[in-house]
C-alpha positions as CSV (number, residue, x, y, z in Angstrom):
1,X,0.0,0.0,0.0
2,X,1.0,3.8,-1.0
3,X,0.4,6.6,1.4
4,X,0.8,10.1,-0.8
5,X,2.6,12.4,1.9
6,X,2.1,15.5,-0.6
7,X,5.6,15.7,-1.8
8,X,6.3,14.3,-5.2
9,X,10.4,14.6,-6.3
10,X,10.9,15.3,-9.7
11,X,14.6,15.4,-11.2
12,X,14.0,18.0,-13.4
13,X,15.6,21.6,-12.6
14,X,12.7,23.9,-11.6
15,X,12.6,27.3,-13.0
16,X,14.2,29.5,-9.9
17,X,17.5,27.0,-9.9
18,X,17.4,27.2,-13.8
19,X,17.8,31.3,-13.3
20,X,20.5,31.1,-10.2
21,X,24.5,31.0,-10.3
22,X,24.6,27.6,-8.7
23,X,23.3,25.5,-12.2
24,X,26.1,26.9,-14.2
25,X,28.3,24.6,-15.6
26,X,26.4,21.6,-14.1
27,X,23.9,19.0,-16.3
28,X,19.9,19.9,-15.7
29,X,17.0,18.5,-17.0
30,X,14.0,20.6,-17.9
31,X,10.9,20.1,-19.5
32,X,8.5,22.1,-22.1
33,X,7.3,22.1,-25.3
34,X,9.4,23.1,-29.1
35,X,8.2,26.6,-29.5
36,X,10.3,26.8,-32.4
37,X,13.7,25.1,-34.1
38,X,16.6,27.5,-36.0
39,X,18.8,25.3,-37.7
40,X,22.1,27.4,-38.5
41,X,24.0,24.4,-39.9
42,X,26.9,24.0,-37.1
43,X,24.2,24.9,-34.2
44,X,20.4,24.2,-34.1
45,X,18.2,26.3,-31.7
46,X,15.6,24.6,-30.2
47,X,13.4,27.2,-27.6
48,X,11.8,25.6,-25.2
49,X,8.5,27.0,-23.9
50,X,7.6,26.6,-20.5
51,X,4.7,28.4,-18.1
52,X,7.3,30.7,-17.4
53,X,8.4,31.7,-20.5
54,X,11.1,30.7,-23.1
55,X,14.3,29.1,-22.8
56,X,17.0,28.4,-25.0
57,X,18.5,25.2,-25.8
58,X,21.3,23.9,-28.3
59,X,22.6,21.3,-30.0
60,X,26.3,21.8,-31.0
61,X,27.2,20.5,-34.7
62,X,29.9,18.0,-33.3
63,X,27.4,17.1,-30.1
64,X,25.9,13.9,-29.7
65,X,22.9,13.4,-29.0
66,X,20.4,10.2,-29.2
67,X,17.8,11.9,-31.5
68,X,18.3,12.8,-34.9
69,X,17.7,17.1,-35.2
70,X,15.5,16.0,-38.3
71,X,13.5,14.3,-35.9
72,X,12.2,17.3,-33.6
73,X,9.7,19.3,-34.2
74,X,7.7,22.1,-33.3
75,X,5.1,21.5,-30.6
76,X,6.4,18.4,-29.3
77,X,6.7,18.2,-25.6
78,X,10.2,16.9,-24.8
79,X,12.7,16.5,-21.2
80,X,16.2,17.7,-22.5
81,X,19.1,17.0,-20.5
82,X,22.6,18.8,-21.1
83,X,24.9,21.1,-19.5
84,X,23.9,25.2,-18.6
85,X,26.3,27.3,-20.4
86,X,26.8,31.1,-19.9
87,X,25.5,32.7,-23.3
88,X,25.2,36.6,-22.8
89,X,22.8,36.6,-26.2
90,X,20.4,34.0,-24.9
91,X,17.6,35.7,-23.2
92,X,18.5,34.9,-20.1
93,X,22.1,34.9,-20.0
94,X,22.5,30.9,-21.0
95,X,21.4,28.4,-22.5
96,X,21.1,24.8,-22.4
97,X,23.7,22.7,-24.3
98,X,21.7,19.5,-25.3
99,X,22.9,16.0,-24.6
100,X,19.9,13.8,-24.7
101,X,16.3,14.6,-25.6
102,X,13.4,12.1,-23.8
103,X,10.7,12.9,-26.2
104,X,6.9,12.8,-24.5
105,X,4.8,13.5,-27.2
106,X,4.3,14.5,-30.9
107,X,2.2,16.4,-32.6
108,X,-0.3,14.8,-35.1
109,X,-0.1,17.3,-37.6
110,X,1.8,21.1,-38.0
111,X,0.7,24.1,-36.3
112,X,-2.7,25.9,-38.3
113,X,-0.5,29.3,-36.8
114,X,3.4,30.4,-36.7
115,X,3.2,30.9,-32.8
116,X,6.8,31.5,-32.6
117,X,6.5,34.4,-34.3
118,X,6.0,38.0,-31.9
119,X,2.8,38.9,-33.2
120,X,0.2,36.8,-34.8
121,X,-0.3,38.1,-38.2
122,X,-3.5,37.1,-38.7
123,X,-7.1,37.9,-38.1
124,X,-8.6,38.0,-34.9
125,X,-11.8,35.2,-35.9
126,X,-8.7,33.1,-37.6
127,X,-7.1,33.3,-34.1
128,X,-9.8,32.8,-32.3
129,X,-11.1,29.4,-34.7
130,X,-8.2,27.6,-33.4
131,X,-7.9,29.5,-29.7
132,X,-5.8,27.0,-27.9
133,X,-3.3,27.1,-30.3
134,X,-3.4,30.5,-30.5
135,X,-2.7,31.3,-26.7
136,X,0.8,29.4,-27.1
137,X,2.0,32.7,-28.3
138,X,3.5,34.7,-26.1
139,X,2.0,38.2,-26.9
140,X,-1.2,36.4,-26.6
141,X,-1.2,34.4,-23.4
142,X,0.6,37.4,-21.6
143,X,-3.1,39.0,-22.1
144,X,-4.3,36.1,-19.9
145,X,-1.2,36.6,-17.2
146,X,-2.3,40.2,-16.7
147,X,-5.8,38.7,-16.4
148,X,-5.3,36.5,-13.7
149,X,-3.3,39.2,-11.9
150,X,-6.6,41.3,-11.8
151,X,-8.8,38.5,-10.6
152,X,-6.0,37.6,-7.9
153,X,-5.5,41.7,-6.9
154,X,-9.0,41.6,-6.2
155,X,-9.5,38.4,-4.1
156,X,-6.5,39.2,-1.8
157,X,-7.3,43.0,-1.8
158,X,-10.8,42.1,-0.4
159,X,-9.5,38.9,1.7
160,X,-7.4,41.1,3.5
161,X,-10.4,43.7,4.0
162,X,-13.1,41.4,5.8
163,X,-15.0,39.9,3.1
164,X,-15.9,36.2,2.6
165,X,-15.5,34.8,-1.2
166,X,-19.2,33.3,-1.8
167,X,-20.3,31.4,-5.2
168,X,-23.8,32.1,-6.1
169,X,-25.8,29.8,-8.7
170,X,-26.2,30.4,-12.1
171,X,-29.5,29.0,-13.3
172,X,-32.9,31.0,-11.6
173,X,-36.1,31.7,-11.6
174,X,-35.8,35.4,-12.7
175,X,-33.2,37.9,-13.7
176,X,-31.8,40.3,-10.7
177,X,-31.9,43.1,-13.7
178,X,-34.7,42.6,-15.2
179,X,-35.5,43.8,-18.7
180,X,-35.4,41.2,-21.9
181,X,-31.5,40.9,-21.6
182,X,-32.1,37.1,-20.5
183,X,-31.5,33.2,-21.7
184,X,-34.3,31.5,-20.7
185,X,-34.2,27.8,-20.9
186,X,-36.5,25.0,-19.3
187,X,-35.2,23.3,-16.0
188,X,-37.3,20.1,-15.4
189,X,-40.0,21.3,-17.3
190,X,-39.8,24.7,-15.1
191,X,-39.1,28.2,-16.7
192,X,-35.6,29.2,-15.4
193,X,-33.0,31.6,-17.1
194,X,-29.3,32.5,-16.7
195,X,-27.8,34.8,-13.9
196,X,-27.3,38.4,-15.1
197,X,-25.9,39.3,-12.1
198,X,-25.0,38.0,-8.7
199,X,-26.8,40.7,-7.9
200,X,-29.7,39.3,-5.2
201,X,-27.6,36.7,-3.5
202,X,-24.5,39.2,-2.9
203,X,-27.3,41.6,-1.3
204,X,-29.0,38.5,0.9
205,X,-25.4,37.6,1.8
206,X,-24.6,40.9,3.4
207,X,-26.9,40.0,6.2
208,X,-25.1,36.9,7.2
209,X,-21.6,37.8,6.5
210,X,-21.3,41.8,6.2
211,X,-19.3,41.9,3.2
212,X,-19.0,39.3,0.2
213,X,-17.2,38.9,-2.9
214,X,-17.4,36.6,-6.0
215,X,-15.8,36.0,-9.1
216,X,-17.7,34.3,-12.2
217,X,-19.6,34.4,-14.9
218,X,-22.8,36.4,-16.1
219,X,-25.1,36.3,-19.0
220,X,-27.0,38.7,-21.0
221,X,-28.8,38.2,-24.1
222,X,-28.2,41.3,-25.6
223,X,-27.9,41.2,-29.8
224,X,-25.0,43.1,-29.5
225,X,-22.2,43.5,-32.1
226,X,-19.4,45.4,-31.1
227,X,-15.9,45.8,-29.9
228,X,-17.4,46.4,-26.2
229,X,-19.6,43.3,-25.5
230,X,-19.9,40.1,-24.5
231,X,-22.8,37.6,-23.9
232,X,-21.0,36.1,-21.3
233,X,-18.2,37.8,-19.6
234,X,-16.8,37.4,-16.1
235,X,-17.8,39.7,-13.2
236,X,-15.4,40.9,-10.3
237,X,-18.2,41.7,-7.9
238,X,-18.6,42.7,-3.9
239,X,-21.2,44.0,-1.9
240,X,-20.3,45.6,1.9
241,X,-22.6,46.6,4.7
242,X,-22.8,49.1,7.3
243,X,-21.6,51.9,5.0
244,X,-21.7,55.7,5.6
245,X,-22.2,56.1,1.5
246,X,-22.1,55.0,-1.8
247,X,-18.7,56.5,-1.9
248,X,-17.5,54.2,0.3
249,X,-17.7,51.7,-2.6
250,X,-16.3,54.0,-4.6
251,X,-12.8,54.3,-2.4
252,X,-12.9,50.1,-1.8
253,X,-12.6,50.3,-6.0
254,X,-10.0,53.0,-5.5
255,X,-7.8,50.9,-2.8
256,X,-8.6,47.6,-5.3
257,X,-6.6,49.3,-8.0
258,X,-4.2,50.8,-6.2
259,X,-3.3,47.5,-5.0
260,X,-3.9,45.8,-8.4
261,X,-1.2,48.1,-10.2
262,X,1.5,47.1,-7.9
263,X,0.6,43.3,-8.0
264,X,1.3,43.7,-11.7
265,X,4.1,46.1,-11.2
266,X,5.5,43.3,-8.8
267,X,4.9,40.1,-10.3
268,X,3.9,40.8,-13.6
269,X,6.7,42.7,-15.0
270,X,8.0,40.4,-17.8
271,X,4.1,40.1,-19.2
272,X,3.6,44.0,-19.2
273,X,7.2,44.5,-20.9
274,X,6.1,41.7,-23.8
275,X,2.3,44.2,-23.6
276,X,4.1,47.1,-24.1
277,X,1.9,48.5,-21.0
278,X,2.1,51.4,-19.5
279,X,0.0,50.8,-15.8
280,X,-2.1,54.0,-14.6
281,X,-1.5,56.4,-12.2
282,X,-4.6,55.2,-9.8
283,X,-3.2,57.5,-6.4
284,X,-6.5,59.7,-7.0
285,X,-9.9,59.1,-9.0
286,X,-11.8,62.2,-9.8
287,X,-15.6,62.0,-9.7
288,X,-18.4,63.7,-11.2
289,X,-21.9,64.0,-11.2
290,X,-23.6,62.5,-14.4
291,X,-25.8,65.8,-15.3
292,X,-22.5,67.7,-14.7
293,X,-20.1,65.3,-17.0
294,X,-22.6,65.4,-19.8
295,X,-22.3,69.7,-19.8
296,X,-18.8,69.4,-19.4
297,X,-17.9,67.5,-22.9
298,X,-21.4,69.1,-24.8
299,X,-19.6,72.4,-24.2
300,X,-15.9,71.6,-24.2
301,X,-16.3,69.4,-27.4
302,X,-19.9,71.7,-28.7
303,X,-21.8,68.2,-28.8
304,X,-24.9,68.5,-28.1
305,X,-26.7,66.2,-25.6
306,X,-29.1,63.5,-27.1
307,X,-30.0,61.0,-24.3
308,X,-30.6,63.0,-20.8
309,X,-31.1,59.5,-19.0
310,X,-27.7,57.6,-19.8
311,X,-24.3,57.7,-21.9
312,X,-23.6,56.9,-25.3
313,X,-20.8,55.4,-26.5
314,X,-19.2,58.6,-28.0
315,X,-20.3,60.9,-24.7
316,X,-18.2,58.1,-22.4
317,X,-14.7,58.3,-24.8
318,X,-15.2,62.1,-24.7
319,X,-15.6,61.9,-20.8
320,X,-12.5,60.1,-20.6
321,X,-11.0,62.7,-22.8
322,X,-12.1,65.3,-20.9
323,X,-10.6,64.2,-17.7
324,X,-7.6,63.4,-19.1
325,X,-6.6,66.4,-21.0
326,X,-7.9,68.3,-17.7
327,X,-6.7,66.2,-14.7
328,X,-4.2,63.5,-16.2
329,X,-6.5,61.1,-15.1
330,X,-7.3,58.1,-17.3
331,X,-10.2,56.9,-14.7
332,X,-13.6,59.2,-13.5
333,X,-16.4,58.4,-11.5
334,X,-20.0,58.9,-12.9
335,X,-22.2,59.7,-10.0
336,X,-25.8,60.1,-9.6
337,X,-27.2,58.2,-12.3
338,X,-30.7,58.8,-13.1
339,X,-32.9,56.6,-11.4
340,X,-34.9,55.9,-14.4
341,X,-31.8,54.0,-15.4
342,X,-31.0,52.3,-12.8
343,X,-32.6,48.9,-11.6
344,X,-35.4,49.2,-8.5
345,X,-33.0,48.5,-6.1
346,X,-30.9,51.2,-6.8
347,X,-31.1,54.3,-3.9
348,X,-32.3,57.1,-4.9
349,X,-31.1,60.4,-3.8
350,X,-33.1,61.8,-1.0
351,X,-32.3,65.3,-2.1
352,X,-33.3,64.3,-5.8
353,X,-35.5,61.4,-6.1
354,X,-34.7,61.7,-10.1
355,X,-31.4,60.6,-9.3
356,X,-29.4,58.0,-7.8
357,X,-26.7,57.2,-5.4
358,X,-25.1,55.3,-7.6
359,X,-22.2,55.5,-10.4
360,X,-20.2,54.3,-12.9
361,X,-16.2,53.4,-13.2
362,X,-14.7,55.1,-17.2
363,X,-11.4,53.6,-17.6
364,X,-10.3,55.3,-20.6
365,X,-13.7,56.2,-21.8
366,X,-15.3,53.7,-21.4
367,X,-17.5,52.1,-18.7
368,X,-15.8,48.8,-16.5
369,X,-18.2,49.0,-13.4
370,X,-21.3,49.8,-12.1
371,X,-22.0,50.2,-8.6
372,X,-24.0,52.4,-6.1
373,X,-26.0,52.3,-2.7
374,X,-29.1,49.6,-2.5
375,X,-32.5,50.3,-0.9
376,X,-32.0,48.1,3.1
377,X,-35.2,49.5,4.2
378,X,-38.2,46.8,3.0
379,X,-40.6,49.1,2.8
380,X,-38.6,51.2,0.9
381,X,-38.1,48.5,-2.1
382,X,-41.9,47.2,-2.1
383,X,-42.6,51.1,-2.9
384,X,-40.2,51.2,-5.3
385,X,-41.2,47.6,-7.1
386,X,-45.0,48.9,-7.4
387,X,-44.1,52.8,-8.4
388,X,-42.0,51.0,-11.5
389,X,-45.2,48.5,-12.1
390,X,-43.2,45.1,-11.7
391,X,-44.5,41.8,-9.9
392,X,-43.0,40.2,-7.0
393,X,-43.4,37.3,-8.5
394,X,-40.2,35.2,-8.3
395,X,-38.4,37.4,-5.9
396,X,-39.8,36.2,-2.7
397,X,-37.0,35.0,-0.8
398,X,-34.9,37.7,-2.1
399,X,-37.4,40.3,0.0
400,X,-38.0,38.1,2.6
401,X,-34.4,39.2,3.6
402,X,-35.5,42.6,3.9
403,X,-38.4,41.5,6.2
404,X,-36.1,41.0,8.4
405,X,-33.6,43.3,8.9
406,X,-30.5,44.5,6.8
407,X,-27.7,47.2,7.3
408,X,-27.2,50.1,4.8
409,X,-25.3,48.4,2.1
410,X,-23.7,49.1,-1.7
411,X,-21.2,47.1,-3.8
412,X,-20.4,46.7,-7.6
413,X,-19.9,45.0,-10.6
414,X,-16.2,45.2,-12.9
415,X,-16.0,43.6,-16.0
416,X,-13.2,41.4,-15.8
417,X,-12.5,41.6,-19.9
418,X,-13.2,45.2,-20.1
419,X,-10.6,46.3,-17.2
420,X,-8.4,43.6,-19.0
421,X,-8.6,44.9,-22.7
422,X,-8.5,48.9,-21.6
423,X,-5.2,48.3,-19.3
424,X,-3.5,46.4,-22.2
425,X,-5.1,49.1,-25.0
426,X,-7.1,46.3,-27.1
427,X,-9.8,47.7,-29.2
428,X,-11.7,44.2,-29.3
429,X,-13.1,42.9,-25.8
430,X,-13.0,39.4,-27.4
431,X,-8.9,39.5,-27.4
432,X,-9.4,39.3,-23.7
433,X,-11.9,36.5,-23.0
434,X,-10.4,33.0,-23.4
435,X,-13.6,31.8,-25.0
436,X,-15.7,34.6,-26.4
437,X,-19.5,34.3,-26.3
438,X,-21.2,36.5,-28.4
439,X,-23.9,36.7,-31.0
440,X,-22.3,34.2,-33.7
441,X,-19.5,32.5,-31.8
442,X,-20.7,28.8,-29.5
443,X,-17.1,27.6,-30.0
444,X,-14.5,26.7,-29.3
């Protein structure tokens, strides 16, 4: 009988030892995949591509070596053993001199995509047909490092500020938005749709656990078309009780990026030097009020103002503008959006009951959250529900919460590919979703 004690030894040189002084001159093993082969006649480079990054290794012309060089190629996964050389043109100094190659696996057929070269040069629905292939190039997986840096910013940002991760479901009875924006499908023979927001169960949650958090996926049905949207996307969202006001939520975003910038600045270096990126001065976030933004950029720019209950497109990218021709500043708060935008739950200012105490986050010009104070008073939101004509129907435990008792409360929403694709400055949101969903794409 086995007993697994959690520690599995590997002889192959991990990637800190392969980087330190000690390995030089010594034999190593290490393990990755061909990212690409150079023969130059008297030596053949073969990169190796590991989670990490690249790494070169070489066969010498006079070396021996048990496979034939005609025999590699790229994309298999191979364990190459050989002596680390000091080679001040190799990326990292050396370089592996190859005496033995333990081949794992080869491909079936040859790459659809030259991922070895810097840049794809080919179009994003050609990339996105054959996705994980794609991704093995480095521009293009560095999207995905950034990414995860993001999501783990915010989960140890709001770890280390009181609030419990929770996982809400995503099949209901009802949408916490409402509107047509929703999949509907049949769940044993019930009506059900997909979550558009975590919206409900972050809100219940505050009156068990204060304040919550959750990463994961949303869904809206919207027939959109454009470089901005997604029909599924991922949502960075928290809610948090007990607060003073909604711009209380607006400094926990504040202290999130803050933080955020100097987790990539940190350990994210090498992806944002491969990027190109340039990370944001996020030390102060100006905010204004959404009646008073919309005057500002109708008079600066002489555009006049079409919608007086929400932002187009072109009024947000002038905003941005605005702010950052003004104040350096490539982030503004929106506040007080007008309540006949906002969902029921949404407080409305008691000075201004045509306005809310809500806002949005512009990164850039355009729009990555939406967030604001909620209605804790159950009264309040039974008012509210029958002012705006809706039903109840379906959102009985949700006020049942309200019945009894919950503290004065706010959170928001950030969309994960949005932030992603504005930091990196990508002009298609579907560059930064793995998997894009949107009105023709069900695969890969």
């Amino acid at each position: 009988m086995k007993f697994m004690d959690g520690a599995w030894k590997k002889d192959v040189c991990a990637w800190d030892r392969l980087m330190s002084d000690e390995v030089l001159g010594t034999s190593v093993t290490v393990e990755g995949a061909i990212h690409s082969i150079r023969n130059m006649g008297d030596v053949v480079f073969v990169i190796l591509r590991r989670r990490e990054g690249l790494f070169q290794s070489v066969i010498i012309g006079n070396a021996e070596v048990n496979v034939s060089v005609h025999d590699l190629k790229e994309a298999m996964t191979v364990r190459v053993t050989g002596k680390i050389a000091e080679e001040e043109r190799a990326p990292h100094g050396r370089e592996l001199q190859i005496e033995s190659v333990d081949i794992l696996s080869t491909p079936a057929e040859p790459l659809p995509l030259a991922i070895d070269k810097w840049k794809l040069n080919t179009s994003l629905e050609a990339k996105l047909n054959v996705r994980s292939v794609s991704l093995r190039n480095l521009q293009e997986r560095a999207k995905f490092k950034i990414q995860e840096g993001l999501t783990r910013a915010f989960r140890d940002y709001l770890y280390e500020n009181g609030f419990t991760e929770i996982h809400s479901p995503k099949i209901g009875s009802r949408g916490a938005e409402g509107g047509a924006n929703l999949f509907k499908l049949t769940y044993f023979h019930k009506p059900a749709v997909l979550a558009q927001s975590p919206q409900f169960y972050k809100q219940m949650m505050v009156g068990v656990f204060d304040r919550v958090f959750e990463t994961g996926p949303v869904f809206r049905a919207e027939k959109h078309n454009t470089k901005r949207h997604l029909n599924e996307y991922t949502s960075l969202d928290f809610e948090m009780g007990y607060i003073d006001s909604y711009e209380e939520i607006m400094s926990m975003e504040t202290g999130f990026l803050q933080y955020a910038m100097e987790v990539l600045k940190k350990d994210y270096a090498k992806e944002l030097q491969i990027l190109n990126v340039t990370l944001p001065d996020v030390s102060k976030i100006p905010a204004v009020r959404f009646d008073k933004a919309k005057e500002l950029v109708s008079e600066k720019y002489d555009r006049k103002i079409r919608n007086p209950y929400d932002l187009e497109p072109e009024e947000e990218a002038l905003i941005g503008r605005y702010f950052q021709e003004e104040y350096g500043s490539d982030f503004v708060f929106i506040t007080h959006y007008p309540s006949k935008k906002r969902p029921f739950y949404a407080m409305d200012d008691p000075e201004d009951s045509r306005f809310t105490m809500s806002f949005d986050l512009l990164f850039r010009g355009l729009e990555v959250t939406t967030g604001g104070q909620r209605i804790h008073d159950y009264n309040m939101l039974i008012q509210k529900i029958a002012d705006r004509g809706m039903t109840e129907e379906g959102m009985e435990q949700y006020l049942d919460t309200f019945k009894h008792g919950m503290p004065p409360h706010g959170g928001l929403g950030i969309g994960l590919e949005r932030l992603t694709m504005q930091l990196i400055g990508l002009d298609n949101i579907r560059e930064t979703c793995l998997f894009p969903r949107d009105l023709n794409r069900l695969d890969p």
